[in-house]
C-alpha positions in Angstrom: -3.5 47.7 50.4 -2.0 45.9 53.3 1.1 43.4 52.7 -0.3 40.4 51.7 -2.3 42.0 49.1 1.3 43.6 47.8 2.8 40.0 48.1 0.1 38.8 46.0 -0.1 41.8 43.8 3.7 41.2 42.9 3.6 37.4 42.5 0.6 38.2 39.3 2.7 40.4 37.9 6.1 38.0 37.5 3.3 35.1 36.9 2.2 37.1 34.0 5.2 37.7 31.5 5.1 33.8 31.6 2.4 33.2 30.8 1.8 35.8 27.9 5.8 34.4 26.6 4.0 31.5 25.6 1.3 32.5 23.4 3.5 33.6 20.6 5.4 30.1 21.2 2.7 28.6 20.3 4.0 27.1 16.7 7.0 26.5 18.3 5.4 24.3 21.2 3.5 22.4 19.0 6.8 21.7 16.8 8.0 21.1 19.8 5.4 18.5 20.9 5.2 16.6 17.4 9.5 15.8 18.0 8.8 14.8 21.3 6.1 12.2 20.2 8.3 11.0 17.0 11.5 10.8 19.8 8.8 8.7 22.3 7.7 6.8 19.1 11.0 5.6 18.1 11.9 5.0 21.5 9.1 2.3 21.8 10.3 0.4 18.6 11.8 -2.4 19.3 14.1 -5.1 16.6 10.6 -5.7 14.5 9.9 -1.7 13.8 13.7 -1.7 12.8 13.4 -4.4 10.1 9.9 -3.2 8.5 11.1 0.6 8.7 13.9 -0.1 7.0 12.6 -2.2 4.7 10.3 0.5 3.8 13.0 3.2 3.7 15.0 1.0 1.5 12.0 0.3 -0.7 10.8 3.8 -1.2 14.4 5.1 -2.3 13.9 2.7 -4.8 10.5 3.8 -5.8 12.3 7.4 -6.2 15.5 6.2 -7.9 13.8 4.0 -10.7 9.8 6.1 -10.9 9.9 5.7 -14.4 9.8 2.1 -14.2 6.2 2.0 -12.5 2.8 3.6 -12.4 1.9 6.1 -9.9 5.0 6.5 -7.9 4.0 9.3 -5.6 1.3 7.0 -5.2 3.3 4.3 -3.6 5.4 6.3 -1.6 2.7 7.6 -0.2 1.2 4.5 0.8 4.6 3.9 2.4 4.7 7.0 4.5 1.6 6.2 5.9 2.3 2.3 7.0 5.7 3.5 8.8 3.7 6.1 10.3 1.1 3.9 11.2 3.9 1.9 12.6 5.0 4.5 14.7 1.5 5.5 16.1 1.1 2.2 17.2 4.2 1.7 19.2 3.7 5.0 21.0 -0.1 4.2 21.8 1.2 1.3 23.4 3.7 2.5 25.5 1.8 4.6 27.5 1.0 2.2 29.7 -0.3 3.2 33.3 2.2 5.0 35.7 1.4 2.8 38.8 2.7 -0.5 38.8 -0.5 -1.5 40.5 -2.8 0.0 38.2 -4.8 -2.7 36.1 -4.7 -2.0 32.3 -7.4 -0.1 30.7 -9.5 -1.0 27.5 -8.0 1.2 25.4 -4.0 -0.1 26.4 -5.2 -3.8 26.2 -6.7 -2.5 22.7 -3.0 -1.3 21.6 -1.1 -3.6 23.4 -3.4 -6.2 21.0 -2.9 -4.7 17.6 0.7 -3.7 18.5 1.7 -7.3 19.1 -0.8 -8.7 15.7 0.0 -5.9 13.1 3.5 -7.6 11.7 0.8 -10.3 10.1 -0.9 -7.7 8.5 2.3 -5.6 7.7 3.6 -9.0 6.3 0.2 -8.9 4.1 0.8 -5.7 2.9 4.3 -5.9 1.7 3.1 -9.2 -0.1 0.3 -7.4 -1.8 2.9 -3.9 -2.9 5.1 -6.5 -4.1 2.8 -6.7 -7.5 3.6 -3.8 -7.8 7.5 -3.5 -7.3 8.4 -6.4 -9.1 10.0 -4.7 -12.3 11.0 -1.7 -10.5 14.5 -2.2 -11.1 14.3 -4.9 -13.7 11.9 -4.6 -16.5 12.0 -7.9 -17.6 12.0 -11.5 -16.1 15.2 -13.1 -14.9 13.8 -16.9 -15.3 16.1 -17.4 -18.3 19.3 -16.7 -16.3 17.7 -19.8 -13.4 17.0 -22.5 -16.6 20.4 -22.1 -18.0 22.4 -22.5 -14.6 20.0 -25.3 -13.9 21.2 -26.8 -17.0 24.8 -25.9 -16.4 24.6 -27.7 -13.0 23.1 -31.0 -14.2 22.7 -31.2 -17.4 19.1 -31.1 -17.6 16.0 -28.7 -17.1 15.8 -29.6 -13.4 11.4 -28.8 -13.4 11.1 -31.0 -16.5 13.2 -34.0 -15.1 11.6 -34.0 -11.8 7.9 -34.3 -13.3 8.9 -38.0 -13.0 8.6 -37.9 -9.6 5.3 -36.2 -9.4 1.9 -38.4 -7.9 -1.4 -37.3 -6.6 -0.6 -37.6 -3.0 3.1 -35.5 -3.3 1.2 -33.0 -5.1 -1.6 -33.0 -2.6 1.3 -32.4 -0.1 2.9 -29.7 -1.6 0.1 -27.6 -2.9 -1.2 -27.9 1.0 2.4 -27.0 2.0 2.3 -23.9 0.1 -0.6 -22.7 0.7 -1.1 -23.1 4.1 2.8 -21.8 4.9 1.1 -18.1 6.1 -1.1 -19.8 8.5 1.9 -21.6 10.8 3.5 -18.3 12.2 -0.4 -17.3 13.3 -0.1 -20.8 14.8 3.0 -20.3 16.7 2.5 -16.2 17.5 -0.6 -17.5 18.7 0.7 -19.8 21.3 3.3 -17.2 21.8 1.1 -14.5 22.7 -1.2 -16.9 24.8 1.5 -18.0 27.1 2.7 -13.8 27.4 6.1 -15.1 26.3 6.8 -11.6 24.6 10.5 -12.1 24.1 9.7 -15.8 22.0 7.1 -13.7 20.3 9.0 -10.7 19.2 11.9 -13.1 18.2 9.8 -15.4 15.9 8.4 -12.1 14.1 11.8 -10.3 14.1 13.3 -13.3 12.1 10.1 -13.4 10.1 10.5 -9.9 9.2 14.2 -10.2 8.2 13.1 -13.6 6.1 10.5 -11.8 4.3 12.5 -8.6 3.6 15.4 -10.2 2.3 12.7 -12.5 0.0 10.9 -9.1 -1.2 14.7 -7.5 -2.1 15.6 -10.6 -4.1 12.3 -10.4 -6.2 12.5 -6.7 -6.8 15.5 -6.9 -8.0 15.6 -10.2 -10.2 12.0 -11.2 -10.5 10.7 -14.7 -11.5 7.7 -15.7 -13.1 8.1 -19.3 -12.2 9.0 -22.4 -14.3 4.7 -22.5 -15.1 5.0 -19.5 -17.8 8.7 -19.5 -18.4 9.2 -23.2 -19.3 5.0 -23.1 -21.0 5.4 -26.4 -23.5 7.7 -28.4 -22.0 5.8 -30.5 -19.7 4.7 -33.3 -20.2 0.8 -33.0 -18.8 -0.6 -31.4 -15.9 -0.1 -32.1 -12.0 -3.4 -34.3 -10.9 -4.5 -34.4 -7.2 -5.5 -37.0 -5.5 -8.2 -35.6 -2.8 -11.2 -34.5 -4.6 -13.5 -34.4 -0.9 -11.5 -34.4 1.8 -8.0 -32.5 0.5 -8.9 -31.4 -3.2 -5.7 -31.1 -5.4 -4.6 -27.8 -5.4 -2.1 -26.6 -8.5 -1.0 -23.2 -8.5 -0.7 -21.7 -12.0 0.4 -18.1 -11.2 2.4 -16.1 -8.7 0.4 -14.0 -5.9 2.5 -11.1 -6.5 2.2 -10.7 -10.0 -1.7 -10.6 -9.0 -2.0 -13.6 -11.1 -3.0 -16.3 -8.5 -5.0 -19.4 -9.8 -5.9 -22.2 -8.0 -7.3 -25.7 -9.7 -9.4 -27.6 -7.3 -9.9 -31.4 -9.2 -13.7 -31.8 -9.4 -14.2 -28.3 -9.1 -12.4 -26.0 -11.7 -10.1 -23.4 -11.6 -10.6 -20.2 -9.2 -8.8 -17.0 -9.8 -8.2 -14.7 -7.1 -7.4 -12.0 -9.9 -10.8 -10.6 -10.2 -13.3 -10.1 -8.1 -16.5 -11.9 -9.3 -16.6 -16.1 -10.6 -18.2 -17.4 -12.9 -18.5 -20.4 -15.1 -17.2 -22.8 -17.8 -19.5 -25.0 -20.3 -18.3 -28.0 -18.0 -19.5 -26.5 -15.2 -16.6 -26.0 -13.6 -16.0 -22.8 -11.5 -13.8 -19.8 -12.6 -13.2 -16.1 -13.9 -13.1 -15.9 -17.3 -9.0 -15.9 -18.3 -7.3 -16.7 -21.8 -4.4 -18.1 -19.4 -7.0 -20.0 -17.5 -8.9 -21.5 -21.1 -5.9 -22.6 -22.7 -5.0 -24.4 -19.6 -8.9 -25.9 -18.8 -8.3 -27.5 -22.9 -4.6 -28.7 -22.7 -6.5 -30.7 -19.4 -9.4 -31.7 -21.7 -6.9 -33.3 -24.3 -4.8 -34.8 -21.7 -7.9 -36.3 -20.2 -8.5 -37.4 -23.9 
């Protein structure tokens, strides 16, 4: 064996302890790799993955403080586990953007860099949706009695009965549209946003969003409204007409979305439901889902009509 082959012989036999140390790491690498990818994660958050986190966090310890207030608890927390580490997933994806400045992006970063910037809509979607379900988390009951007397205490009257005065076809065209087209303006302006790349203006107008919407959410949870509709039920003095019946048909809201109690009138058309998931019809031949709530309100119209 001449000298080289020793030189070699040697540098195998220090290469080796090396590499067999690592085998038995092996747990302890992968450990190792899962922190490094949470750390990266959590680096790549920016002001937005701070507000829905922690609305999440916040959220969830109240899911495990008042469980016995709701059904299917683990459940929920669950389901918030995974959309803050969906969350996470999606800002590191995104961040690994190509090392050379030069290098054009590929398919699959212009796929993240797409759903990293458009997932608050949906994230705002889904905390809509849960909030059905966290409602009477904290508070069992409705809070709508404590609004009506400080109304009262304020002015001296029920504030939604005295401003029924003031009610016509065209303002509640205009605030029915208002209402339910609300969602559709921060798609508008993320939109133009996102077209012109201005990512700061983008990030800011879903930042705010997100702080807007969590402190909305934390209010309901814990004092929830049903609205003046069911709490105030008898005091009014007929029901809101709309004006539009081709163009812009009257839309009157007679529920709350996150009670999963939505029900939309549409004059010349009935009442839709977006309770259930099939429609059908009433003897006028009007469209709807089937709903006591929903009758005694299609006959109080009949005998207003009347």
């Amino acid at each position: 064996m001449n000298g080289t082959e020793r030189q070699n012989y040697r540098g195998n036999e220090v290469a080796m302890p090396w590499r067999a140390a690592s085998f038995p790491a092996g747990k302890q690498g992968i450990a190792a790799v899962l922190n490094s990818e949470a750390a990266l994660a959590w680096a790549a958050c920016g002001a937005f993955e701070w507000v829905a986190l922690g609305y999440l966090a916040v959220s969830s310890a109240l899911i495990a403080a008042f469980a016995e207030n709701i059904v299917h608890p683990l459940k929920l927390l669950g389901v918030q586990a995974l959309a803050a580490a969906l969350i996470l997933i999606l800002c590191r994806m995104e961040a690994r953007k190509p090392t050379e400045a030069s290098a054009c992006p590929t398919a699959a970063h212009k796929f993240w860099h797409f759903w990293r910037h458009w997932y608050p809509h949906l994230f705002f979607l889904f905390c809509f949706e849960e909030l059905g379900k966290l409602v009477h988390l904290v508070t069992p009951g409705w809070q709508d009695a404590r609004l009506i007397a400080a109304d009262y205490l304020l002015t001296g009257v029920h504030s939604a009965v005295w401003l029924e005065q003031f009610a016509t076809p065209a303002r509640n065209d205009f605030m029915q549209f208002a209402y339910l087209t609300y969602f559709t303006y921060l798609l508008v302006v993320g939109g133009i946003l996102y077209y012109r790349r201005d990512w700061r203006g983008y990030w800011s107008v879903m930042t705010y969003s997100a702080a807007g919407y969590a402190i909305g959410y934390g209010i309901a949870i814990l004092f929830p409204i049903e609205s003046p509709w069911f709490s105030m039920a008898g005091a009014w003095h007929g029901s809101l007409q709309g004006g539009g019946r081709v163009a812009a048909p009257a839309l009157a809201l007679l529920g709350d979305a996150a009670l999963g109690d939505v029900h939309v009138r549409f004059d010349g058309v009935g009442t839709l439901s977006l309770r259930g998931r099939c429609i059908g019809g009433n003897g006028d031949g009007d469209v709807g889902l089937p709903d006591r709530r929903l009758a005694d309100e299609d006959a109080r119209r009949r005998r207003d009509g009347a």
